[in-house]
C-alpha positions as CSV (number, residue, x, y, z in Angstrom):
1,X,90.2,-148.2,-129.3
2,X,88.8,-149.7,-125.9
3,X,90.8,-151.0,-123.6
4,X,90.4,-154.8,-123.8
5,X,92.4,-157.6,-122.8
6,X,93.6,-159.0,-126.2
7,X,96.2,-161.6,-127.3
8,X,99.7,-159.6,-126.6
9,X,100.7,-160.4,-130.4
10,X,98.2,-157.6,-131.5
11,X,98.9,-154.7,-129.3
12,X,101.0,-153.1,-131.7
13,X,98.8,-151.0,-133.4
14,X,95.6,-150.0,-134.6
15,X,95.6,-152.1,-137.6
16,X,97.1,-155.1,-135.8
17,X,94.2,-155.0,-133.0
18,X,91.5,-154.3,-135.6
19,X,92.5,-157.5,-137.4
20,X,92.4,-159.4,-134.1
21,X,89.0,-158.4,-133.0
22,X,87.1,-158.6,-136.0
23,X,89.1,-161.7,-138.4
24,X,91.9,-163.9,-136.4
25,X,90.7,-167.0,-135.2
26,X,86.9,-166.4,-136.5
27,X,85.9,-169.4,-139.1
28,X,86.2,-168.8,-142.2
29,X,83.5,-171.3,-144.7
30,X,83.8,-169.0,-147.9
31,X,86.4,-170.3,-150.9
32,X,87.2,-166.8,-151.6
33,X,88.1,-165.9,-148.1
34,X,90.2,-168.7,-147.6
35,X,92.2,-167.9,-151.2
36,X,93.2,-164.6,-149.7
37,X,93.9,-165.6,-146.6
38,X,96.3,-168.0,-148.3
39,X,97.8,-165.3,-150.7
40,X,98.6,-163.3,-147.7
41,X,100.4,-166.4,-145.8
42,X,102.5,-167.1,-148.8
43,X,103.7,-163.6,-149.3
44,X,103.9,-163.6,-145.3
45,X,106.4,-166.7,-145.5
46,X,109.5,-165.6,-143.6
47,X,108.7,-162.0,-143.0
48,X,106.1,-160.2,-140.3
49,X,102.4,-160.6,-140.3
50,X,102.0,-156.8,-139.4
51,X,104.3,-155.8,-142.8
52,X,101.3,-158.2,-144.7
53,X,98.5,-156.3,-143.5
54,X,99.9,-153.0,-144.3
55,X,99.9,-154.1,-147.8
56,X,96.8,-156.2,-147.6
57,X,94.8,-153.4,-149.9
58,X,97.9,-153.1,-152.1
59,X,97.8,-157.3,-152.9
60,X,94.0,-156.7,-153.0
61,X,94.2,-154.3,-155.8
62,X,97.2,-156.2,-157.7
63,X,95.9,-159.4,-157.8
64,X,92.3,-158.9,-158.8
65,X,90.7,-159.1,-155.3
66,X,92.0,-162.6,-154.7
67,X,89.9,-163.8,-157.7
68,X,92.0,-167.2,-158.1
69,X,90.1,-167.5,-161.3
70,X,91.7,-164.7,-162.7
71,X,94.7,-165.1,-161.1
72,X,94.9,-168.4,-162.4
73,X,95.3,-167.1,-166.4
74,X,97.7,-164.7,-165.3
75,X,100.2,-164.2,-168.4
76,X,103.7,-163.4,-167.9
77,X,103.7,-159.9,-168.6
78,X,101.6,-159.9,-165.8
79,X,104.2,-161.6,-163.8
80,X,106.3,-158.7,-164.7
81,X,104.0,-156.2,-164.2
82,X,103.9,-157.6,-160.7
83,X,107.5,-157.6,-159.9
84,X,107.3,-153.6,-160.8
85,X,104.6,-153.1,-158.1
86,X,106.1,-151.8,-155.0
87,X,102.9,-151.9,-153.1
88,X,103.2,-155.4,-152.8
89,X,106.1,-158.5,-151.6
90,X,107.6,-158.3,-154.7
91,X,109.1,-161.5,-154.9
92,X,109.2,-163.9,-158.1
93,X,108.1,-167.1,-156.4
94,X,105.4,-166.2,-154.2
95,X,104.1,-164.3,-157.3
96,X,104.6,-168.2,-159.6
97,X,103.8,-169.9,-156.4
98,X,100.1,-167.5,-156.0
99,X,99.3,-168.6,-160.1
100,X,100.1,-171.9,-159.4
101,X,98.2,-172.2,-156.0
102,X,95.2,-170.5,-157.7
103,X,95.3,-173.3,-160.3
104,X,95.5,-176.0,-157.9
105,X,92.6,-174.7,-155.4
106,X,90.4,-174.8,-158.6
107,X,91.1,-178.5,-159.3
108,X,90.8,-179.2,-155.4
109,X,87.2,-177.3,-155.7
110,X,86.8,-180.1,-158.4
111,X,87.4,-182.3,-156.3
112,X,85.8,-181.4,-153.1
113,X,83.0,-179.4,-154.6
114,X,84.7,-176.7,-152.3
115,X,88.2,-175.7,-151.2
116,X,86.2,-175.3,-147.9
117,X,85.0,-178.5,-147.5
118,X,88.5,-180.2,-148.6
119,X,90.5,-177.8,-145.9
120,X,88.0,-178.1,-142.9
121,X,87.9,-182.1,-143.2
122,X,91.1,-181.8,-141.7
123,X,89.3,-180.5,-138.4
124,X,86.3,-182.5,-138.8
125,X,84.6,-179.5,-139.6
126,X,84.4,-177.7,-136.1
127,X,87.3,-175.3,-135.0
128,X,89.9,-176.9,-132.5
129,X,90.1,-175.0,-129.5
130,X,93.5,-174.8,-127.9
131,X,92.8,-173.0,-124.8
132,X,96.1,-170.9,-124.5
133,X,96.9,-169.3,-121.1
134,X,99.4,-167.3,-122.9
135,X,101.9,-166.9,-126.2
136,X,104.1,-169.5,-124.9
137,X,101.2,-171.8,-125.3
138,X,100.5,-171.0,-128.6
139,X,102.2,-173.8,-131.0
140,X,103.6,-173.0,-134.0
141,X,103.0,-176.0,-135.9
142,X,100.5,-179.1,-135.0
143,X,100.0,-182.7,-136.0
144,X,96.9,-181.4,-138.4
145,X,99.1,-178.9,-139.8
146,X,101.8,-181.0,-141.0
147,X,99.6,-183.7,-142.4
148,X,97.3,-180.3,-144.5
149,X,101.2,-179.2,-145.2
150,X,102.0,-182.7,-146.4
151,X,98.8,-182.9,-148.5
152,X,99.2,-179.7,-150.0
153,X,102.6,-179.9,-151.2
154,X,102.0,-183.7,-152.1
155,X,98.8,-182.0,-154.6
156,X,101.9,-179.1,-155.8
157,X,101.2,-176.4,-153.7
158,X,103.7,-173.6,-153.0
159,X,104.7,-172.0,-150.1
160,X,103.0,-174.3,-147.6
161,X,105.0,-175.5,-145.0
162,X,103.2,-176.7,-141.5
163,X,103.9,-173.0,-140.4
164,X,102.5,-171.1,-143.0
165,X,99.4,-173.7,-142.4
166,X,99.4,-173.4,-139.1
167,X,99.4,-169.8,-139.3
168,X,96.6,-169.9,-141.9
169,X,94.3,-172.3,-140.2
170,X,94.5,-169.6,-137.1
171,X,93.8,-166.8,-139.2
172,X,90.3,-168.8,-140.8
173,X,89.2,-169.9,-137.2
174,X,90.4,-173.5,-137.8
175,X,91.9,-173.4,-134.5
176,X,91.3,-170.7,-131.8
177,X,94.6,-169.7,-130.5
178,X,93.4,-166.4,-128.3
179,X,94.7,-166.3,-125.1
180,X,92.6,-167.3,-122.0
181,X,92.3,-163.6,-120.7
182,X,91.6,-162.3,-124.3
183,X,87.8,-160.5,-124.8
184,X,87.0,-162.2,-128.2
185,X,86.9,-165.6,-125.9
186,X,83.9,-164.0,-124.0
């Protein structure tokens, strides 16, 4: 690859600086985009973003492409045929907590007309811009995340703690967390 000035979070490989130059921190308007995006965070919940992304094709191919309307009709053998698929997290309650989520975005895109439009109202519509100079400035958590946390959970979604928001809203260009020196900023 060229050399760029990137966020250091990505410099780790191949896969990790592909991800950061053409997805992180680019908005993301499309309600199946943000479903996978919020598969991925929940399977990502206390372990590394770079072992997620290895296995991004793997949880691509298990769970239908992301289709949440699939996904939410998924019967229990396919629960168990799940927890017997080593290409992915396997891990009971991320898998539940993915049915159930997919359930619940449908009824929010009842709601909202769009999961879209009920998750970027939470930004007014327009990403916030952090300006980091570096990692250390990069928050883990924000006021918007905790209150989209709160709301989530409050409507019965799973694994959806302000980090795993947080962490989601950078990946869908909600907020633009690249560093100051970083090339995408240009």
């Amino acid at each position: 690859m060229e050399n760029k000035n990137r966020c250091a979070w990505c410099e780790k490989d191949d896969l990790y600086r592909n991800y950061h130059d053409n997805e992180w921190g680019k908005p993301v308007y499309e309600d199946s985009i943000l479903f996978e995006f919020l598969v991925l965070e929940t399977f990502q919940a206390g372990l590394s973003w770079h072992s997620i992304l290895k296995k991004r094709e793997n949880f691509r191919r298990a769970f239908n492409q992301f289709d949440y309307k699939k996904i939410a009709h998924y019967s229990e053998d396919k629960v168990q045929e799940l927890l017997l698929d080593a290409g992915i997290i396997r891990n009971q309650l991320k898998i539940r907590g993915t049915i159930i989520n997919a359930i619940l975005f449908i009824k929010v895109q009842e709601e909202f007309g769009t999961f879209s439009k009920y998750i970027w109202d939470f930004v007014n519509g327009k990403p916030i811009d952090n300006i980091p100079k570096t990692l250390k400035d990069v928050p883990a958590t924000s006021e918007i995340s905790e209150a989209l946390s709160k709301d989530l959970k409050k409507r019965g979604f799973k694994f959806v703690g302000s980090t795993v928001v947080y962490a989601h809203m950078q990946a869908t260009g909600m907020v633009n967390d690249h560093t100051t020196d970083c090339w995408t900023r240009k």
